[in-house]
N, C-alpha and C positions, 0 to 999 in steps of 0.2 A: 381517193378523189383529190385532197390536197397534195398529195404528191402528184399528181397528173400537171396540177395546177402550175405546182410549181418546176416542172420539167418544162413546159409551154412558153412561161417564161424566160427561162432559162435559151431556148431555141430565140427567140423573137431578140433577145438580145447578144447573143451568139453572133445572128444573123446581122446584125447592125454593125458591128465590130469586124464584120469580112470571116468570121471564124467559122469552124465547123461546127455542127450542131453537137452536142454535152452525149456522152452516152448514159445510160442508166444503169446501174448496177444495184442491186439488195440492200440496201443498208443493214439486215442484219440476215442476209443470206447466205447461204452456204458456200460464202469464195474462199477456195486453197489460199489461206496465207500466202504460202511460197510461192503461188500464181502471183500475187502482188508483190512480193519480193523481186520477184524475176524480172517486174516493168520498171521497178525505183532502180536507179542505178547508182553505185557507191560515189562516196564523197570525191573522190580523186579524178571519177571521170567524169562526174556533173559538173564539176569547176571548170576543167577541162574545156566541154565543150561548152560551157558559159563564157568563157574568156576568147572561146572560140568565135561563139557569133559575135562579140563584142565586138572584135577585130572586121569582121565581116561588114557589123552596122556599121563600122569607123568610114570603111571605102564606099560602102554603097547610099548612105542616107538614109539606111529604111530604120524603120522605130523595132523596136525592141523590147520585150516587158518582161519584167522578173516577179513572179509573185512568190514569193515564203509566206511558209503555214509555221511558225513558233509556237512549238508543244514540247519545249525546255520545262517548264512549268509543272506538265504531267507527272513530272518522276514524285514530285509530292504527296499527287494522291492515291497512289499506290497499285493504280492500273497503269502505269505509263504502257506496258508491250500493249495492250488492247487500245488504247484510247493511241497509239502511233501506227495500228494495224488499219485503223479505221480512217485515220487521218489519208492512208497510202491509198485506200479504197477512191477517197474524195477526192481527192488527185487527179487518180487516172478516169475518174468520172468526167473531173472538169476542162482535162485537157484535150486535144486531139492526138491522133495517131503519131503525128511529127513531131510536138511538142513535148521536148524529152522532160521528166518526171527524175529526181533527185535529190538525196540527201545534202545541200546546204552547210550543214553541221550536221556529222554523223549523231542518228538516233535524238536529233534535236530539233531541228529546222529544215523541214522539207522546203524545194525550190522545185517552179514550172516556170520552164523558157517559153515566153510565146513570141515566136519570130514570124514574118513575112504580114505585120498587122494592114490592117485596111487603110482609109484612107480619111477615116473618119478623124475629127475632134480628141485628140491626143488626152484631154481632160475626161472625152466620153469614153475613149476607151478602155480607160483605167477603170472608169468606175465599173463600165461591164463585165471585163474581166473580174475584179475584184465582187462582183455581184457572183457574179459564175461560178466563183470560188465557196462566195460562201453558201450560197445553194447548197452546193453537192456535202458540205461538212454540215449543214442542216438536217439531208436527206442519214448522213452515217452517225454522230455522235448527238448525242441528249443533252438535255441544253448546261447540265452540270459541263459532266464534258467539255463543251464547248469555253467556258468559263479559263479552261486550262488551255487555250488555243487562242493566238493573235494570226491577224493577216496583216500585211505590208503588201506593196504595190512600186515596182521600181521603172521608170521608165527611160530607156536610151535612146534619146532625139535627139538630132542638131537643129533645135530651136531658136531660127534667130531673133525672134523677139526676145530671147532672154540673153544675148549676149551681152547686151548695153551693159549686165546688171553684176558681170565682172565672173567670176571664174566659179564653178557649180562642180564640183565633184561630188558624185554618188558613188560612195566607196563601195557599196555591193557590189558595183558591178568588176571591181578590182581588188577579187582575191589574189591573185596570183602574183600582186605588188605585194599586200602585204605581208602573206607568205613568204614570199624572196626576202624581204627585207629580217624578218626573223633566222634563215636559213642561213643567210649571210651576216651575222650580225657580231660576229669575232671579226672578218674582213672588214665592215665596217667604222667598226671600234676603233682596227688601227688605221683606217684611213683617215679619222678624223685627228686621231693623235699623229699624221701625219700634217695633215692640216694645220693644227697648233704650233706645231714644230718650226715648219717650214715658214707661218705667218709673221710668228715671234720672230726668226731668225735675220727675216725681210725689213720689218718695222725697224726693229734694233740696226742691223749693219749699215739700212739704207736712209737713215735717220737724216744723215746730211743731203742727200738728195733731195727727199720730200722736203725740206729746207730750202735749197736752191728753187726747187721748181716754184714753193709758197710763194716768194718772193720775187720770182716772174711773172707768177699769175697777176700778183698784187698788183706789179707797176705798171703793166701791160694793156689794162682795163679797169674802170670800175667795177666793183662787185666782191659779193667773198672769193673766198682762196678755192674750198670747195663747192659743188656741185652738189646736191642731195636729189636723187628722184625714184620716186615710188615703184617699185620692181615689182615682179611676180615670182615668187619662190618655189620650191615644191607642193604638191598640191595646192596651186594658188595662191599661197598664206603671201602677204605684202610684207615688203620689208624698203627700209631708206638705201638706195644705192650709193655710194659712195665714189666721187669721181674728181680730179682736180676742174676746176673750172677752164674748158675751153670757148664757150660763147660767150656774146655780150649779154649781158642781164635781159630783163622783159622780151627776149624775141618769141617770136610768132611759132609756136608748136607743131601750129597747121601744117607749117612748110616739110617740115620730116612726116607728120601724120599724114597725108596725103600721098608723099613718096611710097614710104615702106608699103601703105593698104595698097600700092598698085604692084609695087614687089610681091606682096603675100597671093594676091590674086591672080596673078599673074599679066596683068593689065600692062605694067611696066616692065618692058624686056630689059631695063638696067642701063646705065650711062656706058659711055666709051674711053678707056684710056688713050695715052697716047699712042699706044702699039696697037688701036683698035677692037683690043678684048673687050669682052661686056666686063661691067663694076656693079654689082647690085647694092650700089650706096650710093649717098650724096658727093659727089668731087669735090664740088665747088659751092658749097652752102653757104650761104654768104651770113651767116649768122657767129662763124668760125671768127676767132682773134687771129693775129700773127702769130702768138705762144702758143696758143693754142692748136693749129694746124700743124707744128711742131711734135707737140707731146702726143697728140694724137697718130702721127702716121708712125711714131716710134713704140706706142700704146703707154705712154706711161702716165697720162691722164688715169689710168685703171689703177695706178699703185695703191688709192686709198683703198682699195676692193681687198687687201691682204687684211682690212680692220672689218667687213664684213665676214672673211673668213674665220676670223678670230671670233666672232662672237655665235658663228654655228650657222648665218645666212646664207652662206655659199661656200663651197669648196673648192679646192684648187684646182680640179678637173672637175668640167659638168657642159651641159650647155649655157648657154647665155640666158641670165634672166631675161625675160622681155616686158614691154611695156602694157598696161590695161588695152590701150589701142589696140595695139598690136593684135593680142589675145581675141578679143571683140570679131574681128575677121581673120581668124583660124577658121581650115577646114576642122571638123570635130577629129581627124585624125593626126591632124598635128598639135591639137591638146595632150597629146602624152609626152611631149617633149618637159610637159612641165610639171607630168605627175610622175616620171620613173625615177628618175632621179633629182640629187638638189643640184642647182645651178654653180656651176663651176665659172672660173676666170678664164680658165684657156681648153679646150678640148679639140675634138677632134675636125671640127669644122675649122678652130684657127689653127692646126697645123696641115690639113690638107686641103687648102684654097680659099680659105676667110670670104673676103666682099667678091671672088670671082664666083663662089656659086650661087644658084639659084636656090632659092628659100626653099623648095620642097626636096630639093637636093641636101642642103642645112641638116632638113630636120629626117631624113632618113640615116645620116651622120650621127646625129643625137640620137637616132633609137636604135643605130646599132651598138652605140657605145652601151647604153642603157643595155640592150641584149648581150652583150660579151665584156662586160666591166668584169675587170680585175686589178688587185693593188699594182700587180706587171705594167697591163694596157694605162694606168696612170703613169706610172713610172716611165714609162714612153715617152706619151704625151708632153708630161713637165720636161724631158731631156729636149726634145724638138722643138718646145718653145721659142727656145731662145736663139736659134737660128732664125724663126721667123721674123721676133721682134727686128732682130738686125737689119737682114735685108729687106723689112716693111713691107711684102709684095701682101698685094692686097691690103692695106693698112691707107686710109683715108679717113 
């Protein structure tokens, strides 16, 4: 009777959620193991296809929910295979047919994708699912059992009420970053000792420069020498950008805040050079000094950025950090420009068309670099540089 009960409800909130209705299975009936074996699928392909739909929510909007069952804990008390037999049972109870069922963390943390969700209350949803879940681990383990078993609840929305509130990464949903990140983590190592290298050798030779330019900044305009503004790192984390000063002190933010969001949107099809090409920047900002529009169209406003380099904020290839703004009105698919890799000085955007491409052109630039990064494809990148600096195309 109390199991009826509670299958009924399980249906009634199923239903509210767009889902299918729960199936019932014995909690201590006679199911083949191996039959449940056969529906969990190993760790390499559950990620897999987790990082799958991930990519899928990125393009299409729709919500997405992760739920793990963590029964790490289990090994303790000396049933872990029964009490991980039982948890796979609860699984395939709670899920539907579509909704693939896997190992998380082999023999540790079970995961259920639930894709194609309803339309309901994002907060209602979770808790339903998360209800649903633990139903069915009611209906299979005793409540000792249960003791050894936590639930979590992941959800992937492009919520714009929460953009205001700055940069949200839910690393569940980004094995496959950090996995990469360990796999290549000798590549790495020496790109950052390349980074050191290269930064130290800049600051040190070009000491007299950053000299010269100080002392144009200086006389040119009121205000300090440099520039400081708050950047976006990898996975979000802030950091002070380092830049020589090319505006006037106190100007108006708006006036770029305004530009870029109709850039990113696509609202703004971009200014016109004098040969008529689009420019997806400011030309003519009027917030620019005379020194300033200088060092800017040559890039060497960026020199202080080899001092972010040096202290681990950026690397010498990446993409460009960008601004909170900015960020704010991302589609959710050009937020990975800012979790795959850390932000670089120069990449692949400033050697093949800088301010002449379009923003979603940019950031497919950035993640293919991010997909085919190699210490070579850097080693490129910095060689090609420095033609561009030269000839400024695109540099405004």
């Amino acid at each position: 009777m109390e199991k009826n009960a509670k299958l009924a409800n399980m249906r009634v909130a199923a239903l509210a959620a767009g889902l299918d209705e729960p199936r019932l299975e014995a909690a201590d009936g006679p199911t083949n193991p191996s039959d449940v074996m056969q529906r969990i699928l190993p760790e390499d392909l559950f990620l897999g296809l987790l990082c799958l739909d991930r990519k899928r929510a990125e393009r299409s909007g729709k919500r997405l929910a992760l739920v793990l069952i963590d029964a790490e804990d289990a090994r303790t008390s000396g049933r872990k295979h029964e009490i991980l037999n039982k948890v796979m049972k609860a699984a395939n109870v709670a899920r539907r047919e579509t909704d693939p069922a896997g190992w998380y963390k082999h023999d540790a943390v079970l995961g259920i994708i639930f894709s194609e969700l309803g339309t309901a209350d994002t907060a209602i949803t979770a808790q339903t699912l998360i209800e649903k879940v633990r139903e069915a681990l009611v209906l299979h383990l005793s409540k000792e059992d249960r003791e050894n078993v936590y639930l979590s609840i992941h959800v992937f929305a492009d919520d714009q009420e929460d953009r205001g509130s700055g940069p949200s990464v839910n690393e569940a949903f980004y094995p496959d970053l950090f996995q990469q990140h360990k796999s290549r983590r000798l590549s790495l190592v020496a790109k950052r000792c390349m980074d050191i290298a290269i930064s130290l050798a800049v600051l040190i030779l070009f000491s007299p420069v950053y000299l010269a330019i100080a002392i144009a900044v200086k006389l040119s305009s009121k205000g300090p020498v440099f520039f400081k503004q708050e950047r976006l790192g990898q996975f979000g984390k802030t950091f002070k950008c380092l830049k020589f000063r090319s505006m006037v002190v106190n100007n108006d933010l708006k006036i770029h805040q305004k530009f870029i969001e109709g850039v990113i949107n696509g609202t703004n099809k971009g200014e016109t050079d004098g040969q008529g090409a689009p420019v997806y920047k400011m030309t003519n900002d009027p917030r620019i000094t005379r020194i300033g529009r200088f060092i800017r169209r040559t890039s060497l406003d960026e020199l202080p950025q080899f001092i972010n380099i040096l202290r681990g904020e950026m690397s010498l290839v990446g993409p460009r950090p960008p601004l909170a703004y900015e960020y704010a009105v991302y589609d959710i698919w050009h937020r990975r420009r800012v979790l795959e890799v850390k932000p670089g000085l120069t990449g692949l955007w400033q050697v093949r068309g800088r301010s002449r491409v379009r923003f979603d052109d940019m950031v497919r630039l950035d993640l293919r670099y991010a997909r085919e990064w190699s210490l070579w494809l850097d080693m490129r990148i910095i060689l090609e540089t420095p033609r561009v600096v030269v000839f400024g195309d695109g540099a405004y």
